[in-house]
C-alpha positions in Angstrom: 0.0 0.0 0.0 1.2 3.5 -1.0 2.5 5.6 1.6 2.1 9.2 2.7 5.7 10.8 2.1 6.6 14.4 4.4 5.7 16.4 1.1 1.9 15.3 1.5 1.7 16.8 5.6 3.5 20.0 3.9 0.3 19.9 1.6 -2.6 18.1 3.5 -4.8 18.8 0.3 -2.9 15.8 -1.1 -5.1 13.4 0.4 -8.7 15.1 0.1 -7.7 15.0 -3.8 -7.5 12.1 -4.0 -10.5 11.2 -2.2 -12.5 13.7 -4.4 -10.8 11.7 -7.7 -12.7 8.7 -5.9 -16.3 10.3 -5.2 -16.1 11.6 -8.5 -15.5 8.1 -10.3 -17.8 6.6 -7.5 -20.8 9.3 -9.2 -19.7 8.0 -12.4 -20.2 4.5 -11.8 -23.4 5.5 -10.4 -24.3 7.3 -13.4 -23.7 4.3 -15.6 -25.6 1.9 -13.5 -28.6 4.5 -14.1 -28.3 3.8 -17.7 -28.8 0.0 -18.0 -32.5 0.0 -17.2 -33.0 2.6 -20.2 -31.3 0.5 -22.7 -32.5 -2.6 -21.3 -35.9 -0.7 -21.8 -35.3 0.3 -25.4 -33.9 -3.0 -26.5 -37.1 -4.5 -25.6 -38.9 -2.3 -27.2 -36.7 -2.6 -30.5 -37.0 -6.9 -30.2 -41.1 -6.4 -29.9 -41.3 -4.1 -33.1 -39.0 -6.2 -34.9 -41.3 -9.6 -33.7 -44.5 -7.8 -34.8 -43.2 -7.0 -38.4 -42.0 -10.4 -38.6 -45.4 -11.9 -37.3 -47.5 -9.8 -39.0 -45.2 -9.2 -42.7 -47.4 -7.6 -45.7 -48.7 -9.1 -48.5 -45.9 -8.0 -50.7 -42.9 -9.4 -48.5 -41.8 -6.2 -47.8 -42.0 -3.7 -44.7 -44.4 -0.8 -45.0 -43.1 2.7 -45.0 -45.1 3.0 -41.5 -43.0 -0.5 -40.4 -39.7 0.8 -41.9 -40.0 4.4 -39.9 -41.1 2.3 -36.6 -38.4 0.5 -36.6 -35.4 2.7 -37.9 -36.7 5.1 -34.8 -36.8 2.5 -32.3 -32.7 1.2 -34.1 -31.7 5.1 -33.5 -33.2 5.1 -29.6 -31.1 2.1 -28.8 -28.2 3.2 -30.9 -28.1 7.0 -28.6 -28.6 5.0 -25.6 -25.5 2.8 -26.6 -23.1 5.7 -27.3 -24.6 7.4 -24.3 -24.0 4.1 -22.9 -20.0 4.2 -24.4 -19.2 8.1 -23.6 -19.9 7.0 -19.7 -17.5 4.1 -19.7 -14.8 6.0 -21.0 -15.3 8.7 -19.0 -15.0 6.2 -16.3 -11.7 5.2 -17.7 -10.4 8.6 -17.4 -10.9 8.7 -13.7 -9.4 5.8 -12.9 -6.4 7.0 -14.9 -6.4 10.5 -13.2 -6.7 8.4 -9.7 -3.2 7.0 -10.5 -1.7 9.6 -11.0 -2.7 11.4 -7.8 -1.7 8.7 -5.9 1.7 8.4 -7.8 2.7 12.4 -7.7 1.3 12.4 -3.6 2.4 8.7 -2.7 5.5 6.6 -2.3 5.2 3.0 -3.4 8.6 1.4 -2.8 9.9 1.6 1.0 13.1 -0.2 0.0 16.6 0.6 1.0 15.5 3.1 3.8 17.3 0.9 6.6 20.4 -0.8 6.6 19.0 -4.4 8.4 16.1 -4.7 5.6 13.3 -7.7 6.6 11.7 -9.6 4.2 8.8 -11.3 5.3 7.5 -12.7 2.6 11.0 -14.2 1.1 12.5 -15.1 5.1 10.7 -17.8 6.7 12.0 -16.8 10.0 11.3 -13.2 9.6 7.6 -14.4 8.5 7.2 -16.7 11.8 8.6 -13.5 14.2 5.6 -11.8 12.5 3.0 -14.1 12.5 4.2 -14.5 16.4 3.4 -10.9 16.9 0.2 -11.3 15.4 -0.8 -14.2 17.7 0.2 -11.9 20.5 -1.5 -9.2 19.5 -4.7 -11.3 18.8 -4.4 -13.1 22.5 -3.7 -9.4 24.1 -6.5 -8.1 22.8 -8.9 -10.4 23.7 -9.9 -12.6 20.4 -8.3 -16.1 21.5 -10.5 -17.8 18.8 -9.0 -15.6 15.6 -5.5 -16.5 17.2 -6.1 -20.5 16.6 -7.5 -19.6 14.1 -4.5 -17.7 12.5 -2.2 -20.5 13.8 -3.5 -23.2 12.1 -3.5 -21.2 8.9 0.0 -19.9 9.6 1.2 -23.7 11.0 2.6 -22.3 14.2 2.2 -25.8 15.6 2.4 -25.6 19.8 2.2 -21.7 19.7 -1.5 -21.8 21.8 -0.7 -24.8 24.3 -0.7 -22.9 27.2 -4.3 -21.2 26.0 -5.6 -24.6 25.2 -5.1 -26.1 28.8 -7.3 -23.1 29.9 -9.3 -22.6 26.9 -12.7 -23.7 28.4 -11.9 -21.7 31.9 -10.9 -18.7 30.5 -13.5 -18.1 27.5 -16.0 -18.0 30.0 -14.6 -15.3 32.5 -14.0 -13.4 28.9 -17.7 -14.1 27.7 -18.9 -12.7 31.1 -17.0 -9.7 30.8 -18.0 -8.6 27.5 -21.3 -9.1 29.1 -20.3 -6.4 31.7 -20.5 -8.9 34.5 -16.4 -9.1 35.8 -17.2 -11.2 39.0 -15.8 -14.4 37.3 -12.6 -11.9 36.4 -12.4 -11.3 39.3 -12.5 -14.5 41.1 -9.8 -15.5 38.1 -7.2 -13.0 38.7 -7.4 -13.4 42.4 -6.7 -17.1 42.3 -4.0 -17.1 39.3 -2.3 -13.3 39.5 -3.3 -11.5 42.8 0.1 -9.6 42.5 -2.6 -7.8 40.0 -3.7 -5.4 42.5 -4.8 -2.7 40.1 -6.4 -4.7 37.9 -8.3 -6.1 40.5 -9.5 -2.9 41.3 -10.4 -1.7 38.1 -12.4 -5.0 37.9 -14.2 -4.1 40.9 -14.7 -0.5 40.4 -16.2 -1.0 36.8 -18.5 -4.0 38.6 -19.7 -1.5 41.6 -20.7 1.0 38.8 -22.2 -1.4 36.2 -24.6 -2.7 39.6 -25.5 1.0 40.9 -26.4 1.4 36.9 -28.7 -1.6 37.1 -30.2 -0.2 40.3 -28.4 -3.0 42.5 -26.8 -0.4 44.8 -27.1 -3.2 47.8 -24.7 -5.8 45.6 -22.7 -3.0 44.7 -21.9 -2.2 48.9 -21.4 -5.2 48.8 -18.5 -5.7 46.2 -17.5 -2.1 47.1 -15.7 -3.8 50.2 -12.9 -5.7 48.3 -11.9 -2.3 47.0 -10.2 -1.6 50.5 -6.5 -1.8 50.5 -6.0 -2.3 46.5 -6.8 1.7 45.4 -6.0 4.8 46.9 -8.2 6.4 49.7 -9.4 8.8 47.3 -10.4 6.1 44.1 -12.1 4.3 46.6 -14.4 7.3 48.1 -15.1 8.3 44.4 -16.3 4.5 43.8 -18.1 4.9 47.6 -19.6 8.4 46.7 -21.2 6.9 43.0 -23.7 4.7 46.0 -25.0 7.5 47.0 -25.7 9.2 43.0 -28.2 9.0 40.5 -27.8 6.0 38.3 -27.4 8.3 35.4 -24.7 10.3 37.0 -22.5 11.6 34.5 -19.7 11.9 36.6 -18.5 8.6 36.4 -19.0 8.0 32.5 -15.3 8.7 31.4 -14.9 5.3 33.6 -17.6 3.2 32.8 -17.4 4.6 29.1 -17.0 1.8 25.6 -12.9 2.6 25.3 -12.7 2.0 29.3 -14.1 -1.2 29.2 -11.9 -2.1 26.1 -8.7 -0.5 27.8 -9.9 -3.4 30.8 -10.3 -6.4 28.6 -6.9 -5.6 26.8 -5.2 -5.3 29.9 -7.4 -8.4 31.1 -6.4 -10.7 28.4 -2.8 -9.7 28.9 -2.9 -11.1 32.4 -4.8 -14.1 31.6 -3.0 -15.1 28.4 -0.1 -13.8 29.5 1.3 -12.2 26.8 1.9 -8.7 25.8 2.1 -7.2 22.7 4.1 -5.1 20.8 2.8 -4.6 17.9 0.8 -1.4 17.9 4.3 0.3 19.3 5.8 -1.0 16.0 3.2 0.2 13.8 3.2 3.4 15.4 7.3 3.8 15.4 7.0 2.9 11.8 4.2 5.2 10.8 6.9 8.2 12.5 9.7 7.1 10.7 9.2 5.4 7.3 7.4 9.6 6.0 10.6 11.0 7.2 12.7 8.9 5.8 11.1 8.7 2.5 11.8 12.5 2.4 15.3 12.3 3.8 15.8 10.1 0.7 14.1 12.3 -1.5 16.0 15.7 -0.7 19.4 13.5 0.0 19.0 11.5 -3.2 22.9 11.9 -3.9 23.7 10.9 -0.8 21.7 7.7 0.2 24.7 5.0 0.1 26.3 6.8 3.3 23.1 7.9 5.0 21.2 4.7 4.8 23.9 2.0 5.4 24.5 2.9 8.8 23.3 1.3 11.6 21.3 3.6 13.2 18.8 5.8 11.4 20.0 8.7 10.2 16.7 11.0 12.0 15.8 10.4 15.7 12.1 9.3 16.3 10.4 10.3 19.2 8.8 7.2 20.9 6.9 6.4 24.3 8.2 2.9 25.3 11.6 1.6 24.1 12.2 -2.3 24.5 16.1 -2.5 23.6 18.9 -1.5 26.5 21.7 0.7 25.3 24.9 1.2 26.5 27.3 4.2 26.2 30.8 3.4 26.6 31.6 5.6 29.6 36.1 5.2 28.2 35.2 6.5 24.6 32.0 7.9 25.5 29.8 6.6 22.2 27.1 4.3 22.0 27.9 0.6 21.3 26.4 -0.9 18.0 26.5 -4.5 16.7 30.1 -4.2 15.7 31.4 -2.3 18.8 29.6 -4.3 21.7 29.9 -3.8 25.0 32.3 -6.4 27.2 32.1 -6.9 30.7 36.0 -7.2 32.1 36.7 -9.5 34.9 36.1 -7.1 37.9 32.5 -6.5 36.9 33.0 -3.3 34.8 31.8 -2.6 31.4 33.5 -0.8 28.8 33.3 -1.0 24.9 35.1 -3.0 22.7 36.8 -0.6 20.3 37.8 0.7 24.0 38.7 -3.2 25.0 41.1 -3.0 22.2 42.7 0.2 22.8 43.6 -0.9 26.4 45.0 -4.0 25.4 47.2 -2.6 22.3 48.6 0.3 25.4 49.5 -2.6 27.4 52.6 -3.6 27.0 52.2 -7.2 29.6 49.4 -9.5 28.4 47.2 -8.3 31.1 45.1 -5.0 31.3 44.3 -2.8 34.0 41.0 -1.6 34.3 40.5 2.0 34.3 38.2 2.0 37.6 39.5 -0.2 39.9 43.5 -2.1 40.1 42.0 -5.3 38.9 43.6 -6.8 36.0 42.8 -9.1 33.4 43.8 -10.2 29.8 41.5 -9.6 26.9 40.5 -12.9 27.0 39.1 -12.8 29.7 36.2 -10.0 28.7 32.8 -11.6 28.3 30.3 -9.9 26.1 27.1 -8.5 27.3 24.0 -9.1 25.0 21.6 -6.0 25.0 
């Protein structure tokens, strides 16, 4: 699928062009579906004149000047509603032309050779089971179990759901009942397989207390209120204790018992029960940040790709929430370690980088080095790697 290149945000037009290329072919369409029924209409009319003429011919063998008029008038109608017919279709065929060619001048189709480490999914098995894993992940975080064996059976990950299918029975219930707004059986489930989950319990609760005082149950919803004690702050828990006393329909409250809360739960739900947590949506955002930018780093540093793309970092910085890799900074050279310049952990417990490793060990003039923080010393071989 195209995708939206830095020149397009300059000109945010880009895109409503497009999608008024696309209600304009969608009118045409429209316009030529309105004109079957006319020549289906005048086609029929055309087959019945010609089927009287023939049924009823003169006595001469010859059509009538009346017949010949009839049906040369009724040959002309279906001939104008044919070339009406024609002019439509290729008008349609223009569209779809002008359509591609918006979406070439404002899109970028090829996101090849922006990064150094290019995947191939499609070509790299391994690459394509690491995906389908984060699918499966994302599928079981999310709350749709059944799409995830579903997409595993497809995909042959044979042994990926093992764990779910020992609890598969259990755990499709407690989901069932939440969707249902009931969370008691999440409840019960969490306390009994993750009560480290404090805050989830609590959220499970709190949602519960307000779902009963909406049903008019306030005297179940005291009840439940009690677990509440000890796993929120004083003030959560007088909020939750201060809906008993409010009108069902207080609107206070709706930003927590709103649609997107209850989804926000069941994610984090699933998480816990599935125990797995995904990824994905990080990626897909990182990626949506950095692929525009560096499709128009390439464009305006066209003469200059082979040095700004081979490297092993990206040449931009992008600006993301969670990061899931460690890094290291050599605190000798004072640069970040890469893949070729890992960092090594010397004997004594310190860790410097290798470039730096090297450096100490060419300055050395005994087979051992000393270590720049403390007197220990050790040789070279001796330096273990460390694996961020």
């Amino acid at each position: 699928m195209p995708l939206v290149t830095d020149l397009q945000r300059d000109r945010p037009e880009a895109v409503e062009m497009v999608q008024e290329s696309l209600e304009f072919l969608e009118k045409r369409v429209n316009e030529l579906r309105d004109e079957i029924p006319a020549y289906k209409k005048s086609r029929t009319q055309l087959d019945q004149v010609y089927q009287g003429l023939v049924d009823d011919p003169s006595p001469s063998g010859s059509l009538t000047t009346c017949g010949q008029i009839l049906l040369t008038e009724h040959i002309k109608k279906v001939d104008d509603t044919v070339d009406k017919y024609v002019k439509t279709h290729r008008n349609i065929h223009s569209s779809i032309s002008r359509i591609g060619k918006d979406i070439g001048r404002n899109f970028c189709e090829s996101t090849g050779g922006l990064i150094k480490n290019e995947k191939h999914i499609e070509s790299d098995p391994k690459c394509a089971r690491n995906v389908s894993n984060l699918i499966v992940n994302y599928l079981m975080s999310t709350g749709h179990p059944e799409i995830a064996e579903t997409y595993v059976q497809e995909c042959n990950l044979h042994g990926r759901l093992d764990e779910y299918t020992a609890i598969k029975d259990t755990v499709g219930k407690v989901i069932e009942s939440f969707r249902q707004h009931n969370t008691i059986p999440a409840i019960n489930y969490i306390e009994l397989n993750a009560p480290q989950e404090k805050r989830l319990i609590f959220d499970l609760v709190r949602h519960q207390v307000l779902e009963l005082i909406k049903q008019g149950k306030k005297l179940e919803a005291l009840t439940l209120s009690r677990k509440l004690s000890g796993l929120g702050s004083d003030g959560e828990v007088a909020q939750i204790m201060g809906a008993l006393f409010t009108k069902a329909d207080d609107t206070r409250f709706n930003e927590i018992s709103s649609p997107l809360a209850w989804q926000q739960l069941e994610s984090r739900l699933s998480e816990v029960i599935f125990k797995c947590k995904s990824i994905l949506p990080q990626i897909l955002e990182t990626g949506c940040q950095a692929v525009p930018a560096l499709l128009n780093l390439r464009s305006v540093m066209a003469p200059r790709q082979d040095q700004i793309f081979s490297s092993d970092e990206l040449p931009i910085e992008i600006p993301i929430e969670k990061r899931y890799h460690s890094t290291f900074t050599c605190p000798i050279l004072r640069v970040q370690t890469t893949e070729r310049n890992p960092p090594y952990r010397l004997r004594c417990g310190h860790v410097i980088s290798k470039d730096a490793l090297e450096k100490l060990a060419s300055n050395s003039r005994h087979s051992l080095l000393k270590c720049p923080y403390c007197p220990d010393e050790s040789s070279k071989d001796q330096a273990l790697r460390v694996f961020l």
